[in-house]
N, C-alpha and C positions, 0 to 999 in steps of 0.2 A: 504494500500500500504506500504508494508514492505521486508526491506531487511533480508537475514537470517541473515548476521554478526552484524546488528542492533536488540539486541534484549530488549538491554534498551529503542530502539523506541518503540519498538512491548511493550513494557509494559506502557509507557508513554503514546500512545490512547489505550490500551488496558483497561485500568483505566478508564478511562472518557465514554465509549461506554454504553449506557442504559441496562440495563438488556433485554428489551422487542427486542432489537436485536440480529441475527445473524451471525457474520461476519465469512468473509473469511479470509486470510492473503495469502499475494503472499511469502513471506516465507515459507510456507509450499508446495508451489510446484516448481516444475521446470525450470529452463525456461531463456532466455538472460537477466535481468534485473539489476545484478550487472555492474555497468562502470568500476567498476576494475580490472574486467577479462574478460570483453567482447573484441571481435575483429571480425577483418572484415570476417575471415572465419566460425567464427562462426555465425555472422549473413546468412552470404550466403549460409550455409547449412542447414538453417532454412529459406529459404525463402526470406530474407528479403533485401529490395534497401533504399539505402537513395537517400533522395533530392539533389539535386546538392544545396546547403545552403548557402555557402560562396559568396558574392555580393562585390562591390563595396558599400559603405554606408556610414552615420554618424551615424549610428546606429551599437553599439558596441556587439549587439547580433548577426549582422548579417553580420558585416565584417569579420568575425574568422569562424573557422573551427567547427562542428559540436562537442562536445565532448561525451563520451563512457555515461555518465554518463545520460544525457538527452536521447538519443538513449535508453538504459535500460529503463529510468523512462516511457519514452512514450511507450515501449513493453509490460510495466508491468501493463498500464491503458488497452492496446488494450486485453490481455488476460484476466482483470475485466470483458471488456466490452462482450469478447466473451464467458464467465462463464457464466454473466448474462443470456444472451442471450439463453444461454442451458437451463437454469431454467427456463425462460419465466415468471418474475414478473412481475409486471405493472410499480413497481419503481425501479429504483437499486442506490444507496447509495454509492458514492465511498469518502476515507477518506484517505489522505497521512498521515504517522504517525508523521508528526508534525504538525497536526490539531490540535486546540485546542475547546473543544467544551463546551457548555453551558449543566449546568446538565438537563435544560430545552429541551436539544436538541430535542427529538423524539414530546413530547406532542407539542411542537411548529411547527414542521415540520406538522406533522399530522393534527394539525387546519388550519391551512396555505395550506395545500391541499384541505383539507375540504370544504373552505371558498372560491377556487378558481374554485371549482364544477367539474364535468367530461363530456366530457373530457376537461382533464387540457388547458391552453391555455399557452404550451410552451411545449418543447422537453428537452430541458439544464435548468436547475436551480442549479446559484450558489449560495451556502451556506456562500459561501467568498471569495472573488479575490483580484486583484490590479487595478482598473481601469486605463487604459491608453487613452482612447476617451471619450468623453463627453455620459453621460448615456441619456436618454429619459425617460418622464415619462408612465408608466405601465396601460392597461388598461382590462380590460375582452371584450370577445367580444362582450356586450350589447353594450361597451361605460362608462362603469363603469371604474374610476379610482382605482387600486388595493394599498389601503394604504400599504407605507412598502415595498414597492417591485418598481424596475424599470427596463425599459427594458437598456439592460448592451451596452456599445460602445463598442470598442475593450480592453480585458482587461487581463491580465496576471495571473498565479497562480490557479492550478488544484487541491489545496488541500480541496475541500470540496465542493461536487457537487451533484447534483439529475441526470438523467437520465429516460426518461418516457421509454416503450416499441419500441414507435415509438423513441426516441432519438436514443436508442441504435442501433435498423435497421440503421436511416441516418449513425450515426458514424463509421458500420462496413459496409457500401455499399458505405463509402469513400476512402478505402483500404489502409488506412494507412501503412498498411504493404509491400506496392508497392512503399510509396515516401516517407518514415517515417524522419519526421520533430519534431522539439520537442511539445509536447503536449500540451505546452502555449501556441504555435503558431496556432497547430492545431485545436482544439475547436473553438479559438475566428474567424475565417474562416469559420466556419460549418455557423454563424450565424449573421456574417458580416463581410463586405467585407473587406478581410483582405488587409494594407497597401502597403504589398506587390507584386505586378502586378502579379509574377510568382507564387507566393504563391496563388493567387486570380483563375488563370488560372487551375490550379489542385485541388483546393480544393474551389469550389465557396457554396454561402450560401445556407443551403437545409434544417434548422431547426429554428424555434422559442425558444427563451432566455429568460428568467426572472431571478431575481438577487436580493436577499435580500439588502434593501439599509435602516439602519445600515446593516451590516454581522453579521447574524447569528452564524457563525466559524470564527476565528479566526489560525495564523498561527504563531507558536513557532519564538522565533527572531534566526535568523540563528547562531549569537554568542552564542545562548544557546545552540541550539539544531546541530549545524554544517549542512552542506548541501552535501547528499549525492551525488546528481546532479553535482555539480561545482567540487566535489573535486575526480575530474578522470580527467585523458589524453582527450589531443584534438585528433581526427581522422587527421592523418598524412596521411595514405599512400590513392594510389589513390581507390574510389570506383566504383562495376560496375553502368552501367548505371539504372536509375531507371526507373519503366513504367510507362507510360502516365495514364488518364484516363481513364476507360474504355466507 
């Protein structure tokens, strides 16, 4: 997950990524992802509704207005998720470029699958988050406890994630692109019940989670690396209505 005009990101995970991988770069294609130039018409000639977001709260993500930059970040996950999806792999590997990853990354993932047997018992595996609800411990469906791993609470931070086949079906039969909410938000709803009622109402849980507990990945400190999310305009003017469910 990269920006064009960041290309000291793109080189910063481009570094660290295993030879035995593939990647993509959202850089290289097209598409609404920058906050800096995004606007409402140009989402809306792409399809696209946001969530009515802004609440009453004490919660300071969710009293303020949507901004450009989160809107992008989440467009540019949804077009990972729907590349993937074209290819039809069993895993797909998504990585923001201020991941920071262990040079162990791949042979660890891959025994770590291994060891978890097929099919996998989980749709989402985070590589690294922020947890915000209290985690549960993790188990296979024998009843086997899975060292190393826990099933995740509600938890923040997209930069370093699995996706099974069937994850990516749930995540694009959620239609994000119908109520598009920031992608922190988004995900940790797919697979539990997110805090917020209206949030809960539109996006209720329809996938299995597991969560490396230490993290696997790690996430560059924003004073290093700056955040291209935060650092765009709040969405000022009014937006059209977004769709329901289907």
């Amino acid at each position: 997950m990269n920006l064009r005009r960041r290309p000291d990101r793109r080189a910063h995970i481009a570094a660290q990524l295993p030879a035995g991988l593939s990647p993509v770069y959202t850089s290289d294609w097209d598409g609404p992802f920058d906050g800096r130039s995004l606007s409402l018409d140009q989402l809306d000639r792409g399809g696209y509704r946001l969530f009515p977001w802004e609440i009453e709260s004490d919660n300071p993500w969710w009293s303020r207005p949507l901004k450009y930059g989160e809107i992008g970040c989440s467009l540019a996950h949804l077009a990972c998720w729907r590349h993937a999806a074209e290819l039809g792999a069993d895993y797909t590997l998504v990585l923001e470029d201020d991941a920071v990853t262990p040079v162990s990354l791949l042979d660890t993932l891959l025994t770590r699958l291994k060891q978890l047997g097929a099919p996998a018992p989980f749709e989402l595996l985070y590589l690294g988050r922020f947890p915000l609800y209290p985690d549960q411990p993790a188990y296979l469906p024998d009843g086997r406890p899975i060292d190393g791993m826990v099933t995740p609470g509600y938890s923040h931070c997209t930069f370093a994630y699995l996706l099974t086949r069937a994850g990516l079906d749930a995540v694009l039969s959620a239609r994000l692109e119908s109520a598009v909410v920031p992608v922190d938000e988004f995900l940790p709803a797919l697979y539990h019940p997110h805090p917020r009622l209206d949030l809960q109402r539109r996006f209720p849980p329809c996938m299995r989670a597991l969560a490396f507990e230490p993290a696997l990945v790690t996430q560059r400190d924003k004073n290093d690396a700056g955040s291209d999310t935060e650092d765009s305009p709040f969405v000022t003017e009014p937006a059209g209505d977004y769709l329901p469910s289907a």
